[in-house]
mmCIF file of the N, C-alpha and C atoms, coordinates in Angstrom:
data_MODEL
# 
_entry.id   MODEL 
# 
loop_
_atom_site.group_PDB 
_atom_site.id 
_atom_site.type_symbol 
_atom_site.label_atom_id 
_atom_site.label_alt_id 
_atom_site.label_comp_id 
_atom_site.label_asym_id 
_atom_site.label_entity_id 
_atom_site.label_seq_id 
_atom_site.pdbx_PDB_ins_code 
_atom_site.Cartn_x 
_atom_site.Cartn_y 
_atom_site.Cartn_z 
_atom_site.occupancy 
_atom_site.B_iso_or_equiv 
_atom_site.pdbx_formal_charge 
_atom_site.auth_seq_id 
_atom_site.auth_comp_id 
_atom_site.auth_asym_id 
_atom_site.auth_atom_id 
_atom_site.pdbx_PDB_model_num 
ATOM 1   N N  . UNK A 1 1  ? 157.742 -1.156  -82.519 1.00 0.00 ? 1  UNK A N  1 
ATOM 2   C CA . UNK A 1 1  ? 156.531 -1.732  -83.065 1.00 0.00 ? 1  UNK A CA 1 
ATOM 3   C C  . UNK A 1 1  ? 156.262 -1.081  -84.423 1.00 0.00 ? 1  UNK A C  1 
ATOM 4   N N  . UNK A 1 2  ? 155.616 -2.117  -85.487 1.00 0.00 ? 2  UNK A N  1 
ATOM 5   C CA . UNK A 1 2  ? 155.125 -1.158  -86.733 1.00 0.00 ? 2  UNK A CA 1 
ATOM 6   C C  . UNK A 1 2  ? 153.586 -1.608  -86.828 1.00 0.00 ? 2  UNK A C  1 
ATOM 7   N N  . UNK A 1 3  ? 153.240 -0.929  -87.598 1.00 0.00 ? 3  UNK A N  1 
ATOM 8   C CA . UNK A 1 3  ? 152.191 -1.020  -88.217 1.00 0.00 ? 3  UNK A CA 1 
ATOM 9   C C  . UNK A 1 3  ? 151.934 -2.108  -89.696 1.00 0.00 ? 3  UNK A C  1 
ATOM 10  N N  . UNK A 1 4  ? 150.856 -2.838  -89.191 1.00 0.00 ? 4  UNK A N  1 
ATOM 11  C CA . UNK A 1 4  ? 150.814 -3.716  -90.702 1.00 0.00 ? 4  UNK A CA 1 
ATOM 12  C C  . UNK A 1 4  ? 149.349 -3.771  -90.608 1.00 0.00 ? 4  UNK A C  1 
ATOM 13  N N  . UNK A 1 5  ? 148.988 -4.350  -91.901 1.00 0.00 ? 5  UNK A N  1 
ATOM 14  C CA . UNK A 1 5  ? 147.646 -4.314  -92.332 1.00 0.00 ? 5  UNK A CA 1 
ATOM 15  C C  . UNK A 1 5  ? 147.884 -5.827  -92.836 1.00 0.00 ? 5  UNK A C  1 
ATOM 16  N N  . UNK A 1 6  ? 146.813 -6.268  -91.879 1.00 0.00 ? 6  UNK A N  1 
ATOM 17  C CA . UNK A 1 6  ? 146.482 -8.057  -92.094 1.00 0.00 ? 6  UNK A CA 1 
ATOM 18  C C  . UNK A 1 6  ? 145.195 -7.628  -92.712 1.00 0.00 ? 6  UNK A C  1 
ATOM 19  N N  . UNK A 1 7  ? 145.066 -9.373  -93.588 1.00 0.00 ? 7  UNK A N  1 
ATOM 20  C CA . UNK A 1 7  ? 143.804 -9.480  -94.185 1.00 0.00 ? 7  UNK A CA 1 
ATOM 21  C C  . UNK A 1 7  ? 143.631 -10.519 -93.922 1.00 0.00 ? 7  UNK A C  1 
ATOM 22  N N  . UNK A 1 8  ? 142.093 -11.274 -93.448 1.00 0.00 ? 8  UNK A N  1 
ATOM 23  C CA . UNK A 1 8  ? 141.650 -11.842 -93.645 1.00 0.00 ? 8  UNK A CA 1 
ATOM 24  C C  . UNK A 1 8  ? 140.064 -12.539 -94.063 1.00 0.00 ? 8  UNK A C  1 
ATOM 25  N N  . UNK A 1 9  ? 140.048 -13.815 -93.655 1.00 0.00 ? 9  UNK A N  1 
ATOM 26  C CA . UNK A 1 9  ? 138.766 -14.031 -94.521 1.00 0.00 ? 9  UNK A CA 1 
ATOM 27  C C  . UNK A 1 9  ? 137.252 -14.298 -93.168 1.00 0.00 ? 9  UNK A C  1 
ATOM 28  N N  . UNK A 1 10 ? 136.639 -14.033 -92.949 1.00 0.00 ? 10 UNK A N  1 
ATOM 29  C CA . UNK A 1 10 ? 135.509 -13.710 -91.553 1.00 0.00 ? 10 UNK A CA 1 
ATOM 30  C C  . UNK A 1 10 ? 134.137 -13.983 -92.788 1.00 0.00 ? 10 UNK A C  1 
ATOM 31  N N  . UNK A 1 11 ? 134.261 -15.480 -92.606 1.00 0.00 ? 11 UNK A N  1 
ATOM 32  C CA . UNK A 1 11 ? 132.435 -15.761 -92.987 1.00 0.00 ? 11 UNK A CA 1 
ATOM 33  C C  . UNK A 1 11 ? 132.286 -15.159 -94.179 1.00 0.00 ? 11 UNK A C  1 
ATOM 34  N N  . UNK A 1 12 ? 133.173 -15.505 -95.254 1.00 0.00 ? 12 UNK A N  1 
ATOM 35  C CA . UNK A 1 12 ? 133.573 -15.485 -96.777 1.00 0.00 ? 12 UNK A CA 1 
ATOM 36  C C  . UNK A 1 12 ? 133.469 -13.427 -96.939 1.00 0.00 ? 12 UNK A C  1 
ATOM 37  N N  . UNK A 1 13 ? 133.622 -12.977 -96.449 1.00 0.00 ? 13 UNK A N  1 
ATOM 38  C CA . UNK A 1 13 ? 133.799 -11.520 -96.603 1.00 0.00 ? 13 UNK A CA 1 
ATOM 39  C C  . UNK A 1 13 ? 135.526 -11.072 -96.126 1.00 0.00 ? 13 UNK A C  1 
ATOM 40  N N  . UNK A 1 14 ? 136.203 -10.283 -97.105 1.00 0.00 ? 14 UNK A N  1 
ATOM 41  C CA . UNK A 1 14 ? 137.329 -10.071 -96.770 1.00 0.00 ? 14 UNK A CA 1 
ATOM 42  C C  . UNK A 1 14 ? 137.458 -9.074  -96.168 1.00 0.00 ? 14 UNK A C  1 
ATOM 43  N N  . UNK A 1 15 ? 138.528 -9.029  -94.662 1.00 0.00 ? 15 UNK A N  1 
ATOM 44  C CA . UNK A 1 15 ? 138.501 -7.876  -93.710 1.00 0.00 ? 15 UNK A CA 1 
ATOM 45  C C  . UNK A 1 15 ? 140.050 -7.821  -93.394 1.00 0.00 ? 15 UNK A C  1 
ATOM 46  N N  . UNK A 1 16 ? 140.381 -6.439  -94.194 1.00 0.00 ? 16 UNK A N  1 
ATOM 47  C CA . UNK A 1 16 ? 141.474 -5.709  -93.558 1.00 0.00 ? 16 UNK A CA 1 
ATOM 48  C C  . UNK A 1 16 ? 141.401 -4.687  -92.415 1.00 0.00 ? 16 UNK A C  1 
ATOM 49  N N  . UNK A 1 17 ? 142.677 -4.593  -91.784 1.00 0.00 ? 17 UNK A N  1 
ATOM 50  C CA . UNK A 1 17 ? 142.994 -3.957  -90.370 1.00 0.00 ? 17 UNK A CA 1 
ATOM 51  C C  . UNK A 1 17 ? 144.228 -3.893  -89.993 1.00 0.00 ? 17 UNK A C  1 
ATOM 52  N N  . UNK A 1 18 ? 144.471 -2.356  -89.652 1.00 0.00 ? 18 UNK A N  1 
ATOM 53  C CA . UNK A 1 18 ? 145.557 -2.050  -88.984 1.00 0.00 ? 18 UNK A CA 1 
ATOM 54  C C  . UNK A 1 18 ? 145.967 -2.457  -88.035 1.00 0.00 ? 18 UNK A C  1 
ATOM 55  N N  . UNK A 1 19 ? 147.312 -3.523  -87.936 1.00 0.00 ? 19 UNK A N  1 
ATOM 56  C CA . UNK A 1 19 ? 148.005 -3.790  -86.443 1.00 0.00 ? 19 UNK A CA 1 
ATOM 57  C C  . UNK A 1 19 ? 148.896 -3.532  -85.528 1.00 0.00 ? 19 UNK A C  1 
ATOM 58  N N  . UNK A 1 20 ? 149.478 -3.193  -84.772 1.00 0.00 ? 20 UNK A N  1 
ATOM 59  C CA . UNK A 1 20 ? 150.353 -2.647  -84.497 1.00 0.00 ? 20 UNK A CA 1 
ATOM 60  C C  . UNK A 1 20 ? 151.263 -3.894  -83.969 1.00 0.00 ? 20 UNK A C  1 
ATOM 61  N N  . UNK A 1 21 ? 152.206 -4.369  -84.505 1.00 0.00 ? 21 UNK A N  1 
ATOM 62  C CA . UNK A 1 21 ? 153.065 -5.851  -84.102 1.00 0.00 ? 21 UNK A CA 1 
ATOM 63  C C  . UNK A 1 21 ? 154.526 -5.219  -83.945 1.00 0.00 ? 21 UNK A C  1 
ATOM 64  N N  . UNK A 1 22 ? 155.245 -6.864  -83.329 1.00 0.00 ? 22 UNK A N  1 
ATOM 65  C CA . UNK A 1 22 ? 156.544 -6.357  -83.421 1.00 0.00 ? 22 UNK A CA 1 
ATOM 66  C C  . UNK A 1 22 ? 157.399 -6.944  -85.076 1.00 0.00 ? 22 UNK A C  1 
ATOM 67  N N  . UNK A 1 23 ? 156.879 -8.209  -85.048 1.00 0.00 ? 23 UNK A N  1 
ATOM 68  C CA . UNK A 1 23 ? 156.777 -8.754  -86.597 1.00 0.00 ? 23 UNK A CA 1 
ATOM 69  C C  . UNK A 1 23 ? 155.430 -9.055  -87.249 1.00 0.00 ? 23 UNK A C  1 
ATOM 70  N N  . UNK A 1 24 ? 156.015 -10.108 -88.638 1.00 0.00 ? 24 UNK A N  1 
ATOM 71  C CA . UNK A 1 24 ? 154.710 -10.279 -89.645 1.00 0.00 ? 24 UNK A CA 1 
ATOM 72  C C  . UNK A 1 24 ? 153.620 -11.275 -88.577 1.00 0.00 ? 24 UNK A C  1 
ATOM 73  N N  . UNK A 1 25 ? 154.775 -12.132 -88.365 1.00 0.00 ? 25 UNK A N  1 
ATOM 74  C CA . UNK A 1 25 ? 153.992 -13.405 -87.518 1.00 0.00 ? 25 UNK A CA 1 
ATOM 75  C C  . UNK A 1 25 ? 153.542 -13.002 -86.497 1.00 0.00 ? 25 UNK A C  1 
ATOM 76  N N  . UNK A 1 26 ? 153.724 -12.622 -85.403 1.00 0.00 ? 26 UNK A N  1 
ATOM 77  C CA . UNK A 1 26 ? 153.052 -11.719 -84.225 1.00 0.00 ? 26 UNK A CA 1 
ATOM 78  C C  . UNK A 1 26 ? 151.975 -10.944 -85.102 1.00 0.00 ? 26 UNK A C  1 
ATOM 79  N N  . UNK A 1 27 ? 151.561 -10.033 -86.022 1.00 0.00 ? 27 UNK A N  1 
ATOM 80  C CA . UNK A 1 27 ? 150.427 -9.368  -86.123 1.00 0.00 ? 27 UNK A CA 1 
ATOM 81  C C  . UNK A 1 27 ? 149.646 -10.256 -86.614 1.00 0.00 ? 27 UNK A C  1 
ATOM 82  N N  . UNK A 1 28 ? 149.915 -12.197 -87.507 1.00 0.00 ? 28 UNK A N  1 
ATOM 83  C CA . UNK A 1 28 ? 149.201 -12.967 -87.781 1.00 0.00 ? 28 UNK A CA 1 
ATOM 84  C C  . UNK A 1 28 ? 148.430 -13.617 -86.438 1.00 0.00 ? 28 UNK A C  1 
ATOM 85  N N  . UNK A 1 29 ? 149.555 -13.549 -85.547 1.00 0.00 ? 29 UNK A N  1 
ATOM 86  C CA . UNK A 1 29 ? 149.239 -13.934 -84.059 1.00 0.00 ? 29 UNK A CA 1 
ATOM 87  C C  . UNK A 1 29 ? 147.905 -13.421 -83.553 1.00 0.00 ? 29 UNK A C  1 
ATOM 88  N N  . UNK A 1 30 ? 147.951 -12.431 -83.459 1.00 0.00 ? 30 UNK A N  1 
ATOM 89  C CA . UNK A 1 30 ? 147.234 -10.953 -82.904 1.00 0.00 ? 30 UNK A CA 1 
ATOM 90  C C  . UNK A 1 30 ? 145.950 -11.342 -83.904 1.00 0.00 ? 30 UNK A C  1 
ATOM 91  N N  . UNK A 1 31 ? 145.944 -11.501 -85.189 1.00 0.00 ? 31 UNK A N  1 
ATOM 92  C CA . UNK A 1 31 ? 144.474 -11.631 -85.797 1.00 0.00 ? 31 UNK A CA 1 
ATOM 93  C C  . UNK A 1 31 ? 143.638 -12.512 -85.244 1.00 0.00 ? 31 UNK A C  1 
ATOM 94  N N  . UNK A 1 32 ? 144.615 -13.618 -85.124 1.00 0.00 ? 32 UNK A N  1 
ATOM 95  C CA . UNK A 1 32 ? 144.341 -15.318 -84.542 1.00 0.00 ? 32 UNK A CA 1 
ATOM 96  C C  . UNK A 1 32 ? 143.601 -15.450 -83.441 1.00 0.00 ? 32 UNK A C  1 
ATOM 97  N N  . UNK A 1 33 ? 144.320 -14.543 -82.765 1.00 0.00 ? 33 UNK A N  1 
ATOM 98  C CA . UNK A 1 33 ? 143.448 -14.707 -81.369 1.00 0.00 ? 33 UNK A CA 1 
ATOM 99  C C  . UNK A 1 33 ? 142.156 -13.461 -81.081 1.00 0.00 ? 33 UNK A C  1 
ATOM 100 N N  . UNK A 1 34 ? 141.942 -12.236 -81.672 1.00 0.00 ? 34 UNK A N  1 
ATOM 101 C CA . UNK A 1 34 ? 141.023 -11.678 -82.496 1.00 0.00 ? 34 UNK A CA 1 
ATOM 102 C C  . UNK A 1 34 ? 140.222 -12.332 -82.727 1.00 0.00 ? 34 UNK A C  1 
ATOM 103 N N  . UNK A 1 35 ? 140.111 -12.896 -83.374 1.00 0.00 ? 35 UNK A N  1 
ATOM 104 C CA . UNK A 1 35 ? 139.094 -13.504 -84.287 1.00 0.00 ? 35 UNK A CA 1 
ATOM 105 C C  . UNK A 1 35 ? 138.471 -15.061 -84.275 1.00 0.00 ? 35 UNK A C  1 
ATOM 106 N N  . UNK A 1 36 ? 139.511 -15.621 -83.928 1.00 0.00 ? 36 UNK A N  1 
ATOM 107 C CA . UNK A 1 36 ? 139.484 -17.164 -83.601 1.00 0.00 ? 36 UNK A CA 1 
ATOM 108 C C  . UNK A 1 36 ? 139.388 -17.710 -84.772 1.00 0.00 ? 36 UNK A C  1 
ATOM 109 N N  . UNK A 1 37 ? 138.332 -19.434 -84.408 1.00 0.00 ? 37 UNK A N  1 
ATOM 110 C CA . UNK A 1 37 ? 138.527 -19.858 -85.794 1.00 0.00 ? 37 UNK A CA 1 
ATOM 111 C C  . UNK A 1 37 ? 137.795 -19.583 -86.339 1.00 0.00 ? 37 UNK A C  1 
ATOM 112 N N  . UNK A 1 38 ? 136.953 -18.288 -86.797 1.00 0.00 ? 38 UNK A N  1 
ATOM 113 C CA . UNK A 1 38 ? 136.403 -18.200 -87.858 1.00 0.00 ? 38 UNK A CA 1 
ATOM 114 C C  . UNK A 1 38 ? 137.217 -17.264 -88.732 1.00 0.00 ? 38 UNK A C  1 
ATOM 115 N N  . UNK A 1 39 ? 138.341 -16.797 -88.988 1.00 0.00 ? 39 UNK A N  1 
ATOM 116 C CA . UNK A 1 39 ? 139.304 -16.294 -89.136 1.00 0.00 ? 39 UNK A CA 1 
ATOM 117 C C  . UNK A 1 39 ? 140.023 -17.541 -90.011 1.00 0.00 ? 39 UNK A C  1 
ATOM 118 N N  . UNK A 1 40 ? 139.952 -17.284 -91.622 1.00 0.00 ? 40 UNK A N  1 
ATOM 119 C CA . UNK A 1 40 ? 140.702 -18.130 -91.830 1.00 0.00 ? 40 UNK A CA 1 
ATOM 120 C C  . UNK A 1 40 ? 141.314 -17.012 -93.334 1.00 0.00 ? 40 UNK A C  1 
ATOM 121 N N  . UNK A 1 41 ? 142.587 -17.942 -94.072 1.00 0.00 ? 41 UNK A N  1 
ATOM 122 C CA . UNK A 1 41 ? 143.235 -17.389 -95.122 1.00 0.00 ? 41 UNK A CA 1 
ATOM 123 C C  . UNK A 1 41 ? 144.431 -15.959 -94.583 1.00 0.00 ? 41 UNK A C  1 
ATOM 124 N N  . UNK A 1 42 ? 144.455 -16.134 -93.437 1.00 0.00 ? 42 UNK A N  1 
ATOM 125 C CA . UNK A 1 42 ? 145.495 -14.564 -93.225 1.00 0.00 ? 42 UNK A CA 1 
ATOM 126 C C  . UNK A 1 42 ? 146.555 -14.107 -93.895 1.00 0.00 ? 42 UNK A C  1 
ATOM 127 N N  . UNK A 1 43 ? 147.070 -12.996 -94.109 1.00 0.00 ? 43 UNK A N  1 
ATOM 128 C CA . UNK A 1 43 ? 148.195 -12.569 -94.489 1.00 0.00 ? 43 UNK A CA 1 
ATOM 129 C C  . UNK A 1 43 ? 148.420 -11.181 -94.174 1.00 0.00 ? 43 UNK A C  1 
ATOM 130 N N  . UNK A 1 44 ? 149.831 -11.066 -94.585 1.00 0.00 ? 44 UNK A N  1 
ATOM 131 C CA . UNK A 1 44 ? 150.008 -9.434  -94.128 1.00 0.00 ? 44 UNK A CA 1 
ATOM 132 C C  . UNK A 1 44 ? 150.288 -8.859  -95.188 1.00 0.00 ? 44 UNK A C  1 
ATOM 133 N N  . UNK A 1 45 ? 149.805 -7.560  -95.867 1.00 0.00 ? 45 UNK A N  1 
ATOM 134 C CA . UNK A 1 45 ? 150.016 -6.824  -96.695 1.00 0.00 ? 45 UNK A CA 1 
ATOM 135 C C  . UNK A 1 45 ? 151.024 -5.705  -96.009 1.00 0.00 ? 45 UNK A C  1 
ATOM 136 N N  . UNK A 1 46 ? 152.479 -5.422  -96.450 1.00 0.00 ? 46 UNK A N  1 
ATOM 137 C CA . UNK A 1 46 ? 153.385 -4.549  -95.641 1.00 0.00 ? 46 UNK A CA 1 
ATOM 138 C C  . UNK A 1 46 ? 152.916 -3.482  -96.526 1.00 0.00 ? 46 UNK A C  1 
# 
């Protein structure tokens, strides 16, 4: 597992966070269901 730092966008305020995934897409996964749909714009900063 690594560590990545997703960002996304939560009710026009931008929120980064440490994830612990096995890939990029799995820690996009992991925000997704976090957050739901108010969770929009994601990405991963490696």
């Amino acid at each position: 597992m690594r560590s990545f730092t997703v960002s996304a966008l939560l009710e026009g305020y931008r929120v980064e966070e440490k994830i612990q995934a096995v890939s990029i897409h799995h820690a996009i996964k992991i925000m997704k269901a976090k957050y739901g749909n108010s969770a929009r714009n994601i990405y991963v900063l490696d």
